[in-house]
Residue, then its C-alpha position, 0 to 999 in steps of 0.5 A: x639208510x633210506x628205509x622207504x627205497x630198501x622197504x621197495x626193493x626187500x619189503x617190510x622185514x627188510x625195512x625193520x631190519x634198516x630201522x633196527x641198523x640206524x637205531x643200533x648207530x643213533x645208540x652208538x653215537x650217544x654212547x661215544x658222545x657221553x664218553x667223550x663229555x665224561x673225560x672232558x669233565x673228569x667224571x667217571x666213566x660208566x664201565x659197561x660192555x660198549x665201554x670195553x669195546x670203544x678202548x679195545x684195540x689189538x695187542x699186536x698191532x694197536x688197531x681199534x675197531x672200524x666204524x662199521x665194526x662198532x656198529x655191528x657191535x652195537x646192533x649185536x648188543x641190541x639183539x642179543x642182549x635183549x630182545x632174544x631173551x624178551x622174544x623167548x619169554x613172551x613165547x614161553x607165556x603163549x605156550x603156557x597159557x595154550x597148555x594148561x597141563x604144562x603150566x600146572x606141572x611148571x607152575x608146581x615145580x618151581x613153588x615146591x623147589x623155593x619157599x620165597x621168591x628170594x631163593x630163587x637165584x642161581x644154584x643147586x635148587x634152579x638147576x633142580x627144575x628140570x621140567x622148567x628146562x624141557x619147557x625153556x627147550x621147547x619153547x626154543x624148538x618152537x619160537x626160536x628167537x633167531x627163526x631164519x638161517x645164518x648165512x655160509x658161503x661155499x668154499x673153493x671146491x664147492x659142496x655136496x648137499x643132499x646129492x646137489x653140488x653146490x659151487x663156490x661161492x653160494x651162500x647157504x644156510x638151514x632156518x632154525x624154524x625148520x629145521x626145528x620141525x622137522x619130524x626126523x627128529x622131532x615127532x609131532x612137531x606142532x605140538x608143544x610137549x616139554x617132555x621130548x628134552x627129559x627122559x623117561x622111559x615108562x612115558x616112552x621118552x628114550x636117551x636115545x630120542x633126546x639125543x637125536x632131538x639135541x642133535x638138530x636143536x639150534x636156536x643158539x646156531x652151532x659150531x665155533x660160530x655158536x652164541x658166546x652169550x648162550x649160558x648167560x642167556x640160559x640164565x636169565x631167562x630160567x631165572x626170570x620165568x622161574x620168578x615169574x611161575x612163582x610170583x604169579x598165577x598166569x593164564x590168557x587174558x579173557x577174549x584175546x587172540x594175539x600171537x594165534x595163528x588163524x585162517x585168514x593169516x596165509x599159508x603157514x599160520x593156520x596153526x592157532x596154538x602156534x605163536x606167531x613171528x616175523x623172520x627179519x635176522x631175529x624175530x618180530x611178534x605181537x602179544x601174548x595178552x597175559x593176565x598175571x595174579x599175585x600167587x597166595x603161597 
Protein backbone atom coordinates (compact mmCIF):
# COMPACT_ATOMS: atom_id res chain seq x y z
CA UNK A 1 0.00 0.00 0.00
CA UNK A 2 1.13 3.36 -0.86
CA UNK A 3 1.47 5.03 3.02
CA UNK A 4 2.44 8.80 1.34
CA UNK A 5 -1.28 8.52 -0.86
CA UNK A 6 -3.41 7.09 2.29
CA UNK A 7 -1.54 9.57 4.84
CA UNK A 8 -3.01 12.39 2.10
CA UNK A 9 -6.43 11.34 2.00
CA UNK A 10 -6.72 9.98 5.91
CA UNK A 11 -3.96 11.60 7.66
CA UNK A 12 -1.37 10.41 10.15
CA UNK A 13 -3.42 7.57 11.88
CA UNK A 14 -4.31 6.15 8.87
CA UNK A 15 -0.69 6.01 7.57
CA UNK A 16 0.52 4.12 10.89
CA UNK A 17 -2.50 1.93 10.43
CA UNK A 18 -1.02 1.14 6.30
CA UNK A 19 2.27 0.58 8.30
CA UNK A 20 1.18 -1.81 10.83
CA UNK A 21 -1.11 -3.73 7.86
CA UNK A 22 2.24 -4.02 5.54
CA UNK A 23 4.18 -5.00 8.73
CA UNK A 24 1.40 -7.52 9.62
CA UNK A 25 2.18 -9.13 5.88
CA UNK A 26 6.13 -8.86 5.75
CA UNK A 27 5.64 -11.27 9.04
CA UNK A 28 3.44 -13.32 7.45
CA UNK A 29 5.52 -13.98 4.50
CA UNK A 30 8.51 -14.66 6.75
CA UNK A 31 6.59 -17.20 8.56
CA UNK A 32 5.31 -18.97 5.48
CA UNK A 33 8.78 -19.05 4.13
CA UNK A 34 10.36 -20.80 7.21
CA UNK A 35 7.75 -23.22 7.23
CA UNK A 36 8.13 -24.08 3.72
CA UNK A 37 12.26 -24.11 4.28
CA UNK A 38 11.63 -26.24 7.44
CA UNK A 39 9.46 -29.37 5.45
CA UNK A 40 12.10 -29.00 2.79
CA UNK A 41 15.03 -29.77 5.09
CA UNK A 42 12.88 -32.16 7.16
CA UNK A 43 13.40 -30.15 10.38
CA UNK A 44 10.99 -29.70 12.83
CA UNK A 45 8.28 -27.21 12.74
CA UNK A 46 7.94 -24.38 15.21
CA UNK A 47 4.17 -25.09 16.42
CA UNK A 48 3.25 -21.59 17.36
CA UNK A 49 -0.29 -19.76 16.71
CA UNK A 50 0.53 -18.75 12.90
CA UNK A 51 1.42 -22.46 12.44
CA UNK A 52 -1.99 -23.66 13.46
CA UNK A 53 -3.50 -21.17 11.24
CA UNK A 54 -1.62 -21.95 7.93
CA UNK A 55 -2.64 -25.98 8.35
CA UNK A 56 -6.22 -24.94 9.08
CA UNK A 57 -8.47 -25.53 6.66
CA UNK A 58 -12.53 -26.35 6.86
CA UNK A 59 -13.85 -29.81 8.36
CA UNK A 60 -16.41 -29.84 5.65
CA UNK A 61 -15.47 -28.34 3.09
CA UNK A 62 -11.43 -28.39 2.90
CA UNK A 63 -11.14 -24.95 2.28
CA UNK A 64 -8.22 -22.96 3.84
CA UNK A 65 -8.06 -19.53 4.74
CA UNK A 66 -7.76 -16.69 1.59
CA UNK A 67 -4.66 -14.74 1.56
CA UNK A 68 -6.31 -11.68 2.79
CA UNK A 69 -7.81 -13.71 5.88
CA UNK A 70 -4.34 -14.73 6.83
CA UNK A 71 -3.25 -11.38 6.65
CA UNK A 72 -6.01 -9.99 9.19
CA UNK A 73 -4.86 -12.94 11.26
CA UNK A 74 -1.34 -11.86 11.23
CA UNK A 75 -1.95 -8.34 11.91
CA UNK A 76 -4.70 -9.34 14.60
CA UNK A 77 -1.92 -11.64 16.21
CA UNK A 78 0.10 -8.36 16.39
CA UNK A 79 -2.43 -6.24 18.18
CA UNK A 80 -3.82 -8.31 20.29
CA UNK A 81 -1.25 -10.34 21.49
CA UNK A 82 1.28 -7.61 22.17
CA UNK A 83 0.82 -4.30 22.02
CA UNK A 84 -2.86 -4.06 24.03
CA UNK A 85 -1.22 -5.91 26.84
CA UNK A 86 2.22 -3.39 26.39
CA UNK A 87 -0.32 -0.14 25.95
CA UNK A 88 -2.30 -1.21 29.28
CA UNK A 89 0.78 -1.65 31.29
CA UNK A 90 2.72 1.50 30.23
CA UNK A 91 -0.67 3.50 31.18
CA UNK A 92 -1.05 1.47 34.34
CA UNK A 93 2.79 2.97 35.33
CA UNK A 94 1.48 7.05 34.44
CA UNK A 95 -1.35 6.16 36.68
CA UNK A 96 0.49 5.01 39.21
CA UNK A 97 3.19 7.44 39.52
CA UNK A 98 0.52 10.32 39.02
CA UNK A 99 -1.18 8.80 42.18
CA UNK A 100 0.81 8.14 44.98
CA UNK A 101 -1.82 6.86 47.49
CA UNK A 102 -3.04 4.18 44.63
CA UNK A 103 0.54 3.13 44.37
CA UNK A 104 1.43 3.04 48.03
CA UNK A 105 -1.96 0.78 48.46
CA UNK A 106 -1.00 -1.49 45.26
CA UNK A 107 2.63 -1.57 45.94
CA UNK A 108 1.65 -3.05 49.78
CA UNK A 109 -0.84 -5.27 48.60
CA UNK A 110 1.00 -7.24 46.42
CA UNK A 111 4.28 -7.72 48.95
CA UNK A 112 2.28 -8.92 51.73
CA UNK A 113 0.22 -11.55 49.53
CA UNK A 114 3.84 -12.98 48.20
CA UNK A 115 6.92 -13.34 50.16
CA UNK A 116 9.30 -14.10 46.80
CA UNK A 117 8.77 -13.06 43.32
CA UNK A 118 8.43 -16.74 42.45
CA UNK A 119 5.26 -17.02 44.21
CA UNK A 120 3.92 -14.73 42.06
CA UNK A 121 1.95 -17.04 39.49
CA UNK A 122 -1.65 -17.88 38.79
CA UNK A 123 -3.50 -18.94 41.91
CA UNK A 124 -5.41 -18.36 45.06
CA UNK A 125 -2.84 -15.52 46.46
CA UNK A 126 -3.17 -13.43 42.88
CA UNK A 127 -6.69 -13.66 42.73
CA UNK A 128 -6.45 -12.48 46.60
CA UNK A 129 -5.40 -8.81 44.84
CA UNK A 130 -8.23 -7.23 44.45
CA UNK A 131 -7.07 -3.79 44.83
CA UNK A 132 -4.60 -4.89 42.11
CA UNK A 133 -7.75 -5.41 39.91
CA UNK A 134 -9.53 -2.09 40.61
CA UNK A 135 -6.36 -0.58 39.40
CA UNK A 136 -5.79 -3.00 36.17
CA UNK A 137 -10.12 -1.91 35.73
CA UNK A 138 -9.14 1.51 35.96
CA UNK A 139 -6.79 1.71 34.06
CA UNK A 140 -8.76 0.14 31.30
CA UNK A 141 -11.74 2.56 31.91
CA UNK A 142 -9.30 5.46 31.37
CA UNK A 143 -6.62 4.10 28.42
CA UNK A 144 -8.17 1.51 27.03
CA UNK A 145 -6.00 0.11 24.91
CA UNK A 146 -8.35 -0.24 21.84
CA UNK A 147 -10.02 3.86 22.32
CA UNK A 148 -11.91 4.12 19.00
CA UNK A 149 -15.53 2.17 18.29
CA UNK A 150 -15.61 -0.95 16.33
CA UNK A 151 -17.47 -0.56 13.54
CA UNK A 152 -21.67 -2.28 13.00
CA UNK A 153 -23.71 -1.77 9.91
CA UNK A 154 -27.40 -1.22 10.41
CA UNK A 155 -29.51 -4.13 9.12
CA UNK A 156 -32.47 -4.14 6.81
CA UNK A 157 -35.43 -2.22 8.65
CA UNK A 158 -32.78 0.45 10.15
CA UNK A 159 -32.22 1.45 13.96
CA UNK A 160 -33.68 3.56 16.55
CA UNK A 161 -30.91 5.39 18.54
CA UNK A 162 -31.68 7.87 20.99
CA UNK A 163 -35.07 9.09 19.10
CA UNK A 164 -32.84 8.92 15.36
CA UNK A 165 -33.89 6.34 12.74
CA UNK A 166 -30.89 5.44 11.67
CA UNK A 167 -30.96 3.40 7.96
CA UNK A 168 -29.88 0.29 6.58
CA UNK A 169 -26.56 0.20 5.84
CA UNK A 170 -24.75 2.77 8.11
CA UNK A 171 -22.01 2.02 10.06
CA UNK A 172 -21.89 2.89 13.52
CA UNK A 173 -20.31 2.52 16.54
CA UNK A 174 -19.71 3.92 20.29
CA UNK A 175 -15.60 4.57 21.45
CA UNK A 176 -14.72 2.80 24.00
CA UNK A 177 -12.94 6.21 25.53
CA UNK A 178 -16.50 7.75 25.76
CA UNK A 179 -18.27 5.96 26.56
CA UNK A 180 -15.87 5.28 29.34
CA UNK A 181 -16.19 8.51 30.58
CA UNK A 182 -19.27 9.12 30.68
CA UNK A 183 -20.48 10.28 34.20
CA UNK A 184 -24.02 8.46 33.97
CA UNK A 185 -21.77 5.74 35.00
CA UNK A 186 -18.64 6.71 35.98
CA UNK A 187 -18.83 9.93 38.57
CA UNK A 188 -15.84 11.90 38.39
CA UNK A 189 -14.70 10.52 35.20
CA UNK A 190 -11.19 12.19 35.15
CA UNK A 191 -10.09 11.09 38.03
CA UNK A 192 -8.25 7.93 38.63
CA UNK A 193 -10.00 6.12 41.69
CA UNK A 194 -9.48 1.92 41.62
CA UNK A 195 -12.02 1.98 44.22
CA UNK A 196 -15.27 2.70 41.98
CA UNK A 197 -14.59 -1.52 40.88
CA UNK A 198 -14.60 -2.66 44.85
CA UNK A 199 -17.36 -2.37 46.98
CA UNK A 200 -17.63 -0.91 50.05
CA UNK A 201 -20.12 0.56 51.61
CA UNK A 202 -18.48 2.56 54.76
CA UNK A 203 -16.22 4.46 51.33
CA UNK A 204 -19.80 4.90 49.94
CA UNK A 205 -18.84 2.40 46.91
CA UNK A 206 -22.37 0.24 46.41
CA UNK A 207 -22.91 -3.17 44.51
CA UNK A 208 -25.35 -1.33 42.83
CA UNK A 209 -22.56 1.43 41.54
CA UNK A 210 -20.10 -1.26 40.55
CA UNK A 211 -22.94 -2.92 38.70
CA UNK A 212 -23.83 0.00 36.79
CA UNK A 213 -19.91 0.86 36.11
CA UNK A 214 -19.41 -2.75 34.55
CA UNK A 215 -22.39 -2.38 32.42
CA UNK A 216 -20.77 0.27 30.38
CA UNK A 217 -17.17 -1.02 30.66
CA UNK A 218 -15.71 -2.34 27.34
CA UNK A 219 -12.47 -2.07 26.52
CA UNK A 220 -12.48 -5.99 25.47
CA UNK A 221 -15.86 -4.81 23.10
CA UNK A 222 -19.10 -6.90 24.20
CA UNK A 223 -21.47 -9.49 22.96
CA UNK A 224 -20.39 -12.45 20.68
CA UNK A 225 -17.96 -10.10 19.04
CA UNK A 226 -16.08 -9.86 22.48
CA UNK A 227 -12.19 -10.46 22.83
CA UNK A 228 -11.60 -14.42 22.73
CA UNK A 229 -8.06 -13.63 24.19
CA UNK A 230 -9.85 -11.57 27.18
CA UNK A 231 -8.81 -13.67 30.33
CA UNK A 232 -5.31 -14.61 29.01
CA UNK A 233 -4.87 -10.90 28.67
CA UNK A 234 -6.40 -10.39 32.28
CA UNK A 235 -3.59 -12.81 33.05
CA UNK A 236 -0.61 -11.61 31.78
CA UNK A 237 -1.08 -8.25 32.46
CA UNK A 238 -1.82 -8.92 36.67
CA UNK A 239 0.88 -11.29 36.59
CA UNK A 240 3.20 -8.65 35.11
CA UNK A 241 2.39 -5.65 37.28
CA UNK A 242 2.08 -7.60 39.86
CA UNK A 243 6.04 -8.85 39.55
CA UNK A 244 6.78 -5.48 38.55
CA UNK A 245 5.16 -3.78 42.28
CA UNK A 246 7.10 -6.58 43.75
CA UNK A 247 10.27 -6.42 42.34
CA UNK A 248 10.59 -2.68 42.09
CA UNK A 249 10.12 0.62 43.81
CA UNK A 250 8.48 2.65 40.98
CA UNK A 251 8.13 6.52 40.77
CA UNK A 252 8.44 9.20 37.58
CA UNK A 253 11.51 9.74 36.22
CA UNK A 254 12.86 13.19 37.53
CA UNK A 255 12.00 16.25 35.15
CA UNK A 256 9.76 14.03 32.81
CA UNK A 257 6.82 14.90 31.14
CA UNK A 258 5.80 12.41 28.55
CA UNK A 259 2.41 10.74 28.40
CA UNK A 260 0.90 14.41 30.06
CA UNK A 261 -1.40 16.23 28.52
CA UNK A 262 -0.71 20.09 28.75
CA UNK A 263 -1.94 23.31 27.25
CA UNK A 264 -0.72 23.89 24.11
CA UNK A 265 -1.58 20.07 23.23
CA UNK A 266 -5.60 20.77 21.65
CA UNK A 267 -8.84 20.47 22.58
CA UNK A 268 -9.05 17.35 24.60
CA UNK A 269 -5.52 16.95 26.05
CA UNK A 270 -5.25 19.67 28.68
CA UNK A 271 -5.74 17.25 31.24
CA UNK A 272 -1.90 16.65 32.76
CA UNK A 273 -2.65 13.74 34.75
CA UNK A 274 -4.26 12.12 31.78
CA UNK A 275 -2.36 9.70 29.59
CA UNK A 276 -2.06 10.54 26.30
CA UNK A 277 -2.93 8.30 23.24
CA UNK A 278 -3.34 8.29 19.52
CA UNK A 279 -6.53 6.47 18.30
CA UNK A 280 -5.56 4.46 14.86
CA UNK A 281 -7.94 1.02 15.65
CA UNK A 282 -5.57 0.71 18.70
CA UNK A 283 -3.66 2.92 20.40
CA UNK A 284 -0.37 5.00 19.83
CA UNK A 285 1.53 6.66 23.05
CA UNK A 286 4.92 7.98 24.13
CA UNK A 287 6.31 7.34 27.46
CA UNK A 288 5.73 7.29 30.77
CA UNK A 289 9.71 8.08 31.51
CA UNK A 290 9.59 5.56 34.92
CA UNK A 291 12.57 4.88 37.01
CA UNK A 292 12.18 1.69 38.80
CA UNK A 293 14.70 0.56 42.11
CA UNK A 294 15.03 -2.96 43.13
CA UNK A 295 12.67 -3.24 46.07
CA UNK A 296 14.63 -4.36 49.59
CA UNK A 297 11.99 -6.92 51.12
Amino acid sequence: MNSKFMELIGGHSVKEYVRLVNYGLEQLKGKIATEEAAKAEGKELRKDMMHHILSAQDPKTGMKLSKAELLAESVLFILAGADTVAISLAASFFYLVHNANTLQKATAEVRSAFQSADEIKNGEALNSCKYLDGVMEETLRRAPPKPSHIPREVLPGGLLIDSNHIPVGTVVGVPAYSIHHNSDYYPDPWSFRPERWLVDEKAGVSQASVDLARRAFCPFSLGVRACIGKNLAYLEYKLALAHILWRFDIRQAEGETLGEGGPDLGEGRQRVDEFQMVDFIAAMKEGPMVEFKVARH
